[in-house]
C-alpha positions as a Markdown table, in Angstrom:
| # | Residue | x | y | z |
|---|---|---|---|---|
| 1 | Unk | -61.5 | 92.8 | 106.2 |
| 2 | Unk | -60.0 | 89.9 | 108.3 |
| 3 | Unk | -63.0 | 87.7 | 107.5 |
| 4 | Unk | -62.2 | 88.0 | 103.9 |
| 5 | Unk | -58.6 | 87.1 | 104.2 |
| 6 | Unk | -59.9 | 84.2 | 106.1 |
| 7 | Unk | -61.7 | 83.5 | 103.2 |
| 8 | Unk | -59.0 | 83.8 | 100.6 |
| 9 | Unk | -56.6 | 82.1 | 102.8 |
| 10 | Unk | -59.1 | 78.8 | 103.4 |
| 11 | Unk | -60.0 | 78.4 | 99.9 |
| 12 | Unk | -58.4 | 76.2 | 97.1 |
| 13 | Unk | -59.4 | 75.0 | 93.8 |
| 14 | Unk | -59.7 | 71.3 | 93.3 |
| 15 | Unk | -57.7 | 71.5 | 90.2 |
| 16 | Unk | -54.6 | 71.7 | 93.2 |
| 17 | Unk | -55.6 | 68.1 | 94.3 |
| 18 | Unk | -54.5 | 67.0 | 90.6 |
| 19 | Unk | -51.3 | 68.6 | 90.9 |
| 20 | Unk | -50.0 | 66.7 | 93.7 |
| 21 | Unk | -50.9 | 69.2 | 96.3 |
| 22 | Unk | -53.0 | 67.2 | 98.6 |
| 23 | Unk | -50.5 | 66.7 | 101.0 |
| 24 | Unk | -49.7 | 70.1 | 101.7 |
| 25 | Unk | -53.7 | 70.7 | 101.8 |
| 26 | Unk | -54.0 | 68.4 | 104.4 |
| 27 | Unk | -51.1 | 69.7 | 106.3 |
| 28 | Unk | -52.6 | 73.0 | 106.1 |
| 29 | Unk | -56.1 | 71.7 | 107.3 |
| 30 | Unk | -54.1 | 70.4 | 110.2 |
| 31 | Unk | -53.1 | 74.0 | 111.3 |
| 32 | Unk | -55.8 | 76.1 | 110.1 |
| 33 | Unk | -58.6 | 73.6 | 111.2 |
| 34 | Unk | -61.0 | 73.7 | 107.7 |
| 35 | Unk | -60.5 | 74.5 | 103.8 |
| 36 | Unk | -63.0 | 75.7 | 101.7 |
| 37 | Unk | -62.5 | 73.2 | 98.0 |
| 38 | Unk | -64.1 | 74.8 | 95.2 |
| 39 | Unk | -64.5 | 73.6 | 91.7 |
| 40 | Unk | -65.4 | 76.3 | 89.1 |
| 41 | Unk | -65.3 | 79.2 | 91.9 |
| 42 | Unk | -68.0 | 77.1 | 93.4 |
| 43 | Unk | -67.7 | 76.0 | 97.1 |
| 44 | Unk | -67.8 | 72.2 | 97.0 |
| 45 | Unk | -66.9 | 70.7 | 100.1 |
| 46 | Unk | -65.3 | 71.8 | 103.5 |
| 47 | Unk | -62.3 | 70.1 | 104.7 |
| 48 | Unk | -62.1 | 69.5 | 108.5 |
| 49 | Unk | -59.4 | 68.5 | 110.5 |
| 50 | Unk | -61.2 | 65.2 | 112.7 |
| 51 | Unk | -60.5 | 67.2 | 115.8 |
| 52 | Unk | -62.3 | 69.7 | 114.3 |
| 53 | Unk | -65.0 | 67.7 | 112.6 |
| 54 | Unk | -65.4 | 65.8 | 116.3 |
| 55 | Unk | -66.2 | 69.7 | 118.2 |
| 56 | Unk | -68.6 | 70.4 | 115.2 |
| 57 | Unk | -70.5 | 67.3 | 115.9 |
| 58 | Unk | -70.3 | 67.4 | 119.7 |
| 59 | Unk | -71.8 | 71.0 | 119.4 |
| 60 | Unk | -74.6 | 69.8 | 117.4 |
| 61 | Unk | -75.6 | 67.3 | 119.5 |
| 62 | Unk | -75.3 | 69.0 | 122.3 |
| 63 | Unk | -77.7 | 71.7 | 120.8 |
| 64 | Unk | -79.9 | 68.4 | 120.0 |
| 65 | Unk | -79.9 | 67.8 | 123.2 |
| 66 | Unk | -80.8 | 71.2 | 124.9 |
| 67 | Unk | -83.9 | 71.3 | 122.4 |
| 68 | Unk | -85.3 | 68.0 | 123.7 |
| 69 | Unk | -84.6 | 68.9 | 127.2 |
| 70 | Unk | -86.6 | 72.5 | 126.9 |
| 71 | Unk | -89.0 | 70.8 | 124.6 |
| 72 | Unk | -89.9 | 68.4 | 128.1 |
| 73 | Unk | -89.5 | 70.6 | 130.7 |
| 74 | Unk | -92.5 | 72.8 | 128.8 |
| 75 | Unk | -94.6 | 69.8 | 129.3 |
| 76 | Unk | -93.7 | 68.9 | 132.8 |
| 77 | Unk | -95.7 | 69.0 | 135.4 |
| 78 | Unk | -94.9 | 68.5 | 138.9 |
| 79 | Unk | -98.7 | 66.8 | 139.4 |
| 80 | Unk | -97.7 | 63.6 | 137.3 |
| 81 | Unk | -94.1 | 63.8 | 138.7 |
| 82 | Unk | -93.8 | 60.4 | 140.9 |
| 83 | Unk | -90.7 | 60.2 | 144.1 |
| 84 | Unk | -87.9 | 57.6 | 143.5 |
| 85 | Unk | -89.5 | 56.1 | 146.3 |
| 86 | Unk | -92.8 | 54.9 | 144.5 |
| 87 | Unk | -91.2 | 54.6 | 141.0 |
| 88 | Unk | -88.7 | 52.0 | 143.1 |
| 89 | Unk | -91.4 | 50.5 | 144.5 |
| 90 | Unk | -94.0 | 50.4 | 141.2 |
| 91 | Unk | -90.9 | 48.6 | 139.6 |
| 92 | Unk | -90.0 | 46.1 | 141.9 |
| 93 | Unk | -86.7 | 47.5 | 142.8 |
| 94 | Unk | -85.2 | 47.7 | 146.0 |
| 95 | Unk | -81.7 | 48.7 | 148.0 |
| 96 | Unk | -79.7 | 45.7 | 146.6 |
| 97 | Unk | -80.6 | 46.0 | 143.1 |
| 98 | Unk | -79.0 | 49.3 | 143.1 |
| 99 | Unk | -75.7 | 48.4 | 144.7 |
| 100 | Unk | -73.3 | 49.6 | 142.8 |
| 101 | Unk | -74.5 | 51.7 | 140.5 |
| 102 | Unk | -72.1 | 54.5 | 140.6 |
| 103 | Unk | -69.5 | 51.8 | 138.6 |
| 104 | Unk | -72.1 | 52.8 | 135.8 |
| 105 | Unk | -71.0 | 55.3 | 133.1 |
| 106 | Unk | -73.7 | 56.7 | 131.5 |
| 107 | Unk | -73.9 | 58.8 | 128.1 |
C-alpha cells in the first residue's frame, strides 16, 4: 500500500506546469528526490533532483563497469599474464620514469 501512495504522491499532471506551479514542483523534487510528470494519465518524464540524477548515473556506470571487469577476468589466463618486471622492461621503462607516480589521480 505505501508503494502506491508513493506513487500518488510523486505524480503531477503537466497541465500544473501552466499554472505557475513549477516552482513548488521543483521544490518538491528537492525533498522527495524524483516526480513522475504525466500528460493525459500518461507518464512522460521523471523529474530528478541533480543529486539524485548524479547517484543514478554513478550506479550505472559502476554496474558498466563490473560487467567489463567479469567479462575479462572470464577470459584471463594466468599463462599470458606478463610480471611488471618484463612489461617494464618490454616498454622501455625504468625506476626514474616512475618517480612520482602516486601524484597521479586516476579515474
Amino acid at each position: 500500500m505505501q508503494d502506491l501512495r508513493n506513487v500518488m504522491t510523486n505524480t503531477i499532471p503537466i497541465s500544473s506546469f501552466n499554472r505557475g506551479l513549477a516552482g513548488q514542483i521543483f521544490e518538491e523534487v528537492k525533498t522527495t528526490g524524483a516526480k513522475v510528470v504525466l500528460k493525459n494519465n500518461v507518464a512522460e518524464c521523471v523529474l530528478l533532483s541533480p543529486e539524485e540524477y548524479v547517484k543514478l548515473m554513478d550506479e550505472v556506470n559502476n554496474a558498466r563497469l563490473l560487467l567489463m571487469a567479469n567479462e575479462r577476468l572470464k577470459k584471463y589466463s594466468s599463462l599470458k599474464a606478463v610480471s611488471q618486471e618484463d612489461a617494464l622492461k618490454e616498454l622501455n621503462i625504468d625506476g626514474k620514469d616512475l618517480t612520482g607516480w602516486e601524484d597521479v589521480e586516476i579515474e
